[in-house]
N, C-alpha and C positions, 0 to 999 in steps of 0.2 A: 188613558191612565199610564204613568209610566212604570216601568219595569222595578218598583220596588221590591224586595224579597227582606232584607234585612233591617230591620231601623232600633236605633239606640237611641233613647231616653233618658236624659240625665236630670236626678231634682234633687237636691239636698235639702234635708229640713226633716222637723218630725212627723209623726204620723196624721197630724193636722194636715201637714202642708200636702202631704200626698193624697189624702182623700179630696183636696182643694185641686189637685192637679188633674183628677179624673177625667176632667169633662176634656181636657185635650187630648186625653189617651182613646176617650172613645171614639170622639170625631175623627182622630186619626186612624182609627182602626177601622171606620168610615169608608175612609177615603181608599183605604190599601186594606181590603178584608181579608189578604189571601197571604198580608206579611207578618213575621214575626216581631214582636216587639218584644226589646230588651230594655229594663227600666233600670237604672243604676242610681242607686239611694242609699242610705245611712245604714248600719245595721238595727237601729232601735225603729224604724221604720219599717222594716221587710213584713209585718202581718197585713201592710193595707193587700195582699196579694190575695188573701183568703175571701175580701170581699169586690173583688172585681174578675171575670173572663179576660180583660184587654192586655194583661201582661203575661208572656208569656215565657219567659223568663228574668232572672235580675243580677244584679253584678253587684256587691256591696263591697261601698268602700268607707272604711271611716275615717273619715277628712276632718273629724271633730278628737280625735282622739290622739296620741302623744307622739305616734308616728304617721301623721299626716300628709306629708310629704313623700313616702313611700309609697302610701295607699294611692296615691295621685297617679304615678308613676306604674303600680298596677294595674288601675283602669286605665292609663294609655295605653299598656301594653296588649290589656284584655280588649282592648277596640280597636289595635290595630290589627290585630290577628283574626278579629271576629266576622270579616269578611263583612263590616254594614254597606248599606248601602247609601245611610240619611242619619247622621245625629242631628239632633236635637237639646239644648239645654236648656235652663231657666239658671236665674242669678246674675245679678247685675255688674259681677265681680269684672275688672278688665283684664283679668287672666284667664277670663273660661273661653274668650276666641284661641286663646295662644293653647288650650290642652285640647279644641276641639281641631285644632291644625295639626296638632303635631298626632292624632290619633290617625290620619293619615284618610278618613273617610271623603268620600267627593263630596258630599252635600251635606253641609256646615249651616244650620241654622240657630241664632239665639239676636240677644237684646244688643241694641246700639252704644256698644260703651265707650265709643270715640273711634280715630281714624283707624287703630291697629285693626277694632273689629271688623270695617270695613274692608279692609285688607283683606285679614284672614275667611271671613266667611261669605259664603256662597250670598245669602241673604239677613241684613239686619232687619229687625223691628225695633220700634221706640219701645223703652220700659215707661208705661205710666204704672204707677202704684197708686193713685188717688181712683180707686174704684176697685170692686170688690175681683178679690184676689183669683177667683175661676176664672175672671174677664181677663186679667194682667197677665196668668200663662196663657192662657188661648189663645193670646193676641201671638204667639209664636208661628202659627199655622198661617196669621193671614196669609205667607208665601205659598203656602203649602195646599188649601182647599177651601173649600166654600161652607163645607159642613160647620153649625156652630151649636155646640153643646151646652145648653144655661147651667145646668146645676149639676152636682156630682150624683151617680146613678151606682147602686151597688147590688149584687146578686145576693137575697138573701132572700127569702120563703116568709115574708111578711107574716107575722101575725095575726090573729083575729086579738081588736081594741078590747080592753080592759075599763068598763064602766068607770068615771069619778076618778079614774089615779091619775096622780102627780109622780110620775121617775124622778128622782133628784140625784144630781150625778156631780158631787160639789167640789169635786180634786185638781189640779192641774198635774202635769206631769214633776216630777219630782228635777228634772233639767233644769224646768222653770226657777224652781224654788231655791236651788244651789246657786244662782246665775243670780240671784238677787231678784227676778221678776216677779214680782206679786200683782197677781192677777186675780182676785178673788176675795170675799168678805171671810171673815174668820169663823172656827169652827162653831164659836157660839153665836152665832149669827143664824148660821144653818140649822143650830139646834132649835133653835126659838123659830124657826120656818116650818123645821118639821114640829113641831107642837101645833104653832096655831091652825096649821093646812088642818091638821088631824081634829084637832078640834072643831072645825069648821066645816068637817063630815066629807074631807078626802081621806082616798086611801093612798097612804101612801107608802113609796117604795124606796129605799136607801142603797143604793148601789155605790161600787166604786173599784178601781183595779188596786195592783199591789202598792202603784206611787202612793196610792191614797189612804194606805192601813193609819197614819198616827193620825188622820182627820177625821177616818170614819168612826177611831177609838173614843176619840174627844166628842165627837157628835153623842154617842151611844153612851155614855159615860155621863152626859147632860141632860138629854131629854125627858122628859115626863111621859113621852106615850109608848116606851118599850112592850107593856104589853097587854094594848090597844088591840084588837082584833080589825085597825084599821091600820095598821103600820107593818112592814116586811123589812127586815132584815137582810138584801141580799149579797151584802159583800162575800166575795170569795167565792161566789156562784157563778159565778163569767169568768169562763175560763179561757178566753177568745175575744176578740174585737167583734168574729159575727156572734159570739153568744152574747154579746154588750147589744149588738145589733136589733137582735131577736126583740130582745126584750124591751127595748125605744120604740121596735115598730107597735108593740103592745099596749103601752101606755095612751092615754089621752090625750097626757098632757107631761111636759119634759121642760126640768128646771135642770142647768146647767151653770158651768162656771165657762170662760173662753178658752176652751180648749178641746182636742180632736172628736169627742163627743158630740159638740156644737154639731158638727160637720156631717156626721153619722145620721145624726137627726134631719137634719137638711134634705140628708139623699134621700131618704126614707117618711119624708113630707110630714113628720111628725111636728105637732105642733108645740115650738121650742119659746124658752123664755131663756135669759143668755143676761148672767152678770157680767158687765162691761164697766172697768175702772182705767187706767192707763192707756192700753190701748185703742186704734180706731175701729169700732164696731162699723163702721161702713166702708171698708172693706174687705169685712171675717162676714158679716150675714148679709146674702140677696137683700134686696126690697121687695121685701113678702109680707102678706100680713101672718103666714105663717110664722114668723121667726120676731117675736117682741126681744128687743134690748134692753134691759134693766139700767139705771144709769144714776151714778149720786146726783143732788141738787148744787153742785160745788163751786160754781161758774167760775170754775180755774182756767187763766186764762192760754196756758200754753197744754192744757188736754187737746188730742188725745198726744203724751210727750213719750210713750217707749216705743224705742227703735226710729224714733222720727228724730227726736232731741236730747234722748238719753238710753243709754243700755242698761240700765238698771230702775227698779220704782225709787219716787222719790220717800224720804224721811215719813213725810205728812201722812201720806195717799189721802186728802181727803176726797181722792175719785169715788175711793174704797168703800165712804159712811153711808151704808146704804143701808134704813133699817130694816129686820125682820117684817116687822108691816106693811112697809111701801113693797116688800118683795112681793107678800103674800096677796096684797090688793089688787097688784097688776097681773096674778096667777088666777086670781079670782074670776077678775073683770074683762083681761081682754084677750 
């Protein structure tokens, strides 16, 4: 094994993407149990720390925000001075060999983004994106070890399950929604889901973080079973991604929208059901029978089109028409 001590991490993206990157940090941490890892990520990202051991510290830069350019230039400085010994990146972008050269570290690894990368880095891998996104980081290590990590794995003190419940967790991140993404069936969608589950003699549970206060108001503002002795209230009671955590591993059963949640539930083998419109559900959830995809009947022919054909949803969504019944039947049934 070679004498690693230091190794930098680099993943940009939201709190999705970082619990999606897990499974490379463990297996790396595998391979070198005795080094430190430093993970360098977004600041609206830095909570996935609370639920994993494998990082051990972080460097936040925001490359999303108006001084981008500076922050870039901070984390090179902060990693040339940090004494690594192995960066590591994800991102397809063909400027990330050119920041992980000039960080000055010897052993340079990320994705093939033409000759410069080869150039600059120690070792390239191919980016595929057409298979589920744990697999697409990991694929970073092939240089690196043998160890292969399937699914994202998180420290949290599981649960004992909760008879009959349905968690329903109906928000995306509020990025999303400024950004034009819509990812998700509308509030009265979810209202008429929480009615008829309850009616149908679950119990159920309404969760959500702060992105999602004007969804959960519209939901709560609509429903008929507020005060059902079979419906909870929990918004504003998770005060933490592990207190979000806690309470996924508790549930039966977990209705979600495509978002970091998804993911949470994953590591935590709960058994998820997952609204899928625009984007590609097979590469956001395993092929498990744990994790059903929700899906409209649309047969639109350039699905699944964001981030593949477009950076925005389109006008129509009719990915999106997905009724409260088809939802509640497939929560039911399978």
């Amino acid at each position: 094994m070679e004498n690693i001590k230091r190794i930098l991490v680099i993943n940009f993206g939201g709190i999705g993407d970082e619990i999606l990157f897990l499974p490379t940090l463990i297996s790396l941490k595998k391979e070198y149990p005795n080094a430190t890892v430093t993970l360098a990520l977004e600041p609206r990202s830095k909570s996935v720390k609370g639920l994993t051991d494998t990082i051990d510290d972080m460097i936040l830069a925001d490359i999303k925000g108006k001084n981008k350019y500076l922050e870039i230039l901070k984390l090179i400085l902060k990693a040339r001075f940090g004494k690594f010994d192995m960066v590591i990146a994800s991102g397809g972008n063909k400027f990330i060999s050119v920041i992980l050269w000039l960080t000055g570290i010897k052993k340079r690894y990320g994705y093939n983004t033409g000759n410069l990368s080869k150039k600059l880095l120690t070792q390239t891998v191919e980016l595929n994106k057409d298979q589920y996104a744990c697999n697409m980081y990991h694929d970073l290590l092939k240089p690196i070890t043998k160890y292969k990590t399937l699914l994202p794995e998180i420290n949290i003190e599981p649960k004992s399950k909760r008879e009959n419940t349905v968690l329903i967790h109906p928000g995306v991140s509020k990025m999303s929604v400024q950004k034009g993404c819509i990812k998700t069936v509308g509030a009265d969608v979810w209202a008429k889901v929480t009615d008829i589950l309850v009616e149908r003699g679950k119990h159920v549970i309404l969760v959500g973080g702060p992105d999602d206060e004007e969804c959960i108001k519209s939901i709560l503002n609509t429903i008929n079973c507020k005060e059902s002795e079979n419906f909870e209230n929990y918004y504003g009671k998770t005060r933490s991604m592990s207190d979000l955590a806690e309470l996924i591993s508790s549930a039966e059963k977990f209705l979600c929208s495509d978002s970091a949640p998804l993911h949470v539930a994953v590591a935590l083998r709960t058994k998820t059901y997952v609204i899928f419109g625009p984007t590609d559900y097979q590469t956001l959830i395993p092929q498990s029978d744990g994790v059903v995809p929700i899906l409209a009947n649309d047969k639109c022919e350039i699905k699944p089109c964001l981030w593949r054909r477009r950076m925005t949803s389109c006008a129509g969504l009719d990915c999106l028409k997905i009724s409260a019944e088809d939802i509640v039947n497939t929560v039911m049934t399978r």
